[in-house]
N, C-alpha and C positions, 0 to 999 in steps of 0.2 A: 536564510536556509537553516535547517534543522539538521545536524550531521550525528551520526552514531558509526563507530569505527568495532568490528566484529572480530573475533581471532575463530576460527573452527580450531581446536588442537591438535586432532587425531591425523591432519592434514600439513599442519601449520601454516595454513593461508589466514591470511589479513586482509580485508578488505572493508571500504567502506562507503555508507550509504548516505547519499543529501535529500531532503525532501526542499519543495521550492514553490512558490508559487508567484505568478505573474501577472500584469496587465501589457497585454500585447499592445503593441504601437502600429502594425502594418493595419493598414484599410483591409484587407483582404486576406484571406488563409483557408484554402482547404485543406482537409482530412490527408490528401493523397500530397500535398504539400509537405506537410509537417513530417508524414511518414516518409517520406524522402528525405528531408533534415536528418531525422535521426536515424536514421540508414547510413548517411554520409557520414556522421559525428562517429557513430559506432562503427564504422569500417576503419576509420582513422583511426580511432582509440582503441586497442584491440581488446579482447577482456571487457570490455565498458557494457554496461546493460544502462538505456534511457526510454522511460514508459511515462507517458502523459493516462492520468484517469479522474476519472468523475470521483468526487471526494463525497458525496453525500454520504455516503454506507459508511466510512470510515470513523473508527470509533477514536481515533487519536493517531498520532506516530508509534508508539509503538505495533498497534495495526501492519501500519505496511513495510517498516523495522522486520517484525514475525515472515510476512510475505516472501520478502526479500532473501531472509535466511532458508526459507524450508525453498524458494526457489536453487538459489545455489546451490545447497546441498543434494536436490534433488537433481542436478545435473552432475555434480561429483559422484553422485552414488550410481548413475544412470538408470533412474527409475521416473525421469520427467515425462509428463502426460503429454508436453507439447514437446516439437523441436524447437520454438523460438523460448529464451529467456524471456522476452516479453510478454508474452500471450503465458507464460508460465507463471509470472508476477500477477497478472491476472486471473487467473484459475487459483490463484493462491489468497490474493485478497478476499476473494467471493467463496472461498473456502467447498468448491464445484468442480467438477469434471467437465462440465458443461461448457461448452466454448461460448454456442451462442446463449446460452444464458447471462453467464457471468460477465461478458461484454457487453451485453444489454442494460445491466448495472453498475458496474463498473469502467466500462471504455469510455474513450472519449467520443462525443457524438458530437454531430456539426453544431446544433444548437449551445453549446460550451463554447464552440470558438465566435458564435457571434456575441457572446456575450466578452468576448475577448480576458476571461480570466480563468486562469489553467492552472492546474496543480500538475507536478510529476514530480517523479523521484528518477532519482542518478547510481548505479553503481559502478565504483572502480575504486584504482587506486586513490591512497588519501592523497599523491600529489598531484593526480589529473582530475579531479571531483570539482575543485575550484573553478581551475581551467575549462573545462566542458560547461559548468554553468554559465561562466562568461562567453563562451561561443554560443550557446543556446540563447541571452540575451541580446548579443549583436547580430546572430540570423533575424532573430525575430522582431528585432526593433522594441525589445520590452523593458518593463522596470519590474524590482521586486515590489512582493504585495507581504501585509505580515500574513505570516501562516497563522492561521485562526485553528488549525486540527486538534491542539490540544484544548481547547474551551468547553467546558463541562457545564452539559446543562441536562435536566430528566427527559425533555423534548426524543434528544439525540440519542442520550440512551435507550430510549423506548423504541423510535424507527430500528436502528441498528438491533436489538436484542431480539424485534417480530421480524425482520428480513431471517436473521441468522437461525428461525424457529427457537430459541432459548424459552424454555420456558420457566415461571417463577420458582419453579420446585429446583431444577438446576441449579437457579441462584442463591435460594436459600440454600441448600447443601453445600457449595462451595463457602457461602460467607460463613455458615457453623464450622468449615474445618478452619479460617480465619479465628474463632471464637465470638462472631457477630450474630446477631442476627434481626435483621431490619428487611423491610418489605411496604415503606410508607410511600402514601401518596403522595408527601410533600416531604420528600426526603433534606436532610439540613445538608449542606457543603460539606459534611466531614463524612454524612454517609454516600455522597454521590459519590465521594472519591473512593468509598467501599466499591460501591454499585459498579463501577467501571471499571476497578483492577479484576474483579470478580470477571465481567463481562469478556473483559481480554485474555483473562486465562482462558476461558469456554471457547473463546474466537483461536483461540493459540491452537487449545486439544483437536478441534476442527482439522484445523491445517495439519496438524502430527497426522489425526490418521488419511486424513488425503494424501500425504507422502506416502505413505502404507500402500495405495495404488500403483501397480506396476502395467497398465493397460497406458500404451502409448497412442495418441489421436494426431495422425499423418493431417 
């Protein structure tokens, strides 16, 4: 599990987030299943936000790190698109208004559970974050998997940067306020790690102004 622990100041809440992923152990699992699991966990845990999603779009941990934030905040300020924290983690990732869009890319779909390996992330406190992982693997009969989100390759960056419309002018203006400026086909390791801080800022300012949305979808 990948853990990042957030302070908002202006509020003074602390909270924090786990990313995880797993190879389930049960024969069987439906959608209405699992969402019942985490209905039950989050009723128990109070505060607790737990969202399973399809990790392909995902450009790293800090990706759903940003999500996570501009979701909370977005219910402290009460300017959230959805009612559920969930589906709001989701609108946030996909950087969209769009409910059934951004679940379309982002959700989890049946075809993810038969391949029985799931990625989510966890919000709560940092002494129930643990705890809640470990209920999540003894509901579900599962083991951890390593998280591969942060592994950098130009593959990934390129889906993610044509999902997210970015285009190469974008990029190159961000990496010159960097002092860079690269745009190779066969970028070297020191520039992908340009390529993708670049790319996550752009996915970040996304997210800023979708909080900027105060149209709430019942």
């Amino acid at each position: 599990m990948i853990i990042k622990s957030i302070l908002i100041n202006e509020i003074d809440l602390k909270y924090s987030i786990g990313i995880s992923k797993i190879q389930l152990g049960l024969n069987s699992l439906s959608l209405e299943d699992l969402f019942k699991l985490i209905e039950g966990i989050q009723k128990d845990k109070k505060g607790s936000m737990i969202q399973f999603f399809n990790d392909e779009l995902i450009l790293n941990s800090e990706h759903v790190f940003n999500a996570c934030y501009f979701t909370i905040k977005a219910f402290i300020n009460g300017i959230n698109i959805s009612n559920k924290k969930n589906l709001e983690f989701i609108l946030y990732l996909a950087t969209k208004r769009q409910i059934k869009q951004s679940l379309n890319h982002f959700g989890l779909k049946s075809m993810r559970l038969s391949n029985k390996k799931l990625t989510y992330c966890i919000i709560s406190s940092s002494t129930e974050l643990s705890l809640i992982d470990e209920i999540i693997l003894q509901k579900l009969n599962a083991k951890r998997l390593t998280l591969d989100l942060n592994k950098n390759n130009y593959d990934k960056f390129k889906r993610v940067k044509d999902y997210f419309q970015i285009s190469d002018n974008q990029i190159s203006v961000v990496l010159k306020t960097y002092g860079l400026n690269l745009l190779s086909k066969a970028p070297t390791k020191e520039d992908l790690i340009n390529l993708y801080k670049v790319l996550n800022d752009l996915i970040c300012e996304k997210m800023a102004l979708l909080s900027l949305e105060k149209i709430k979808i019942n």
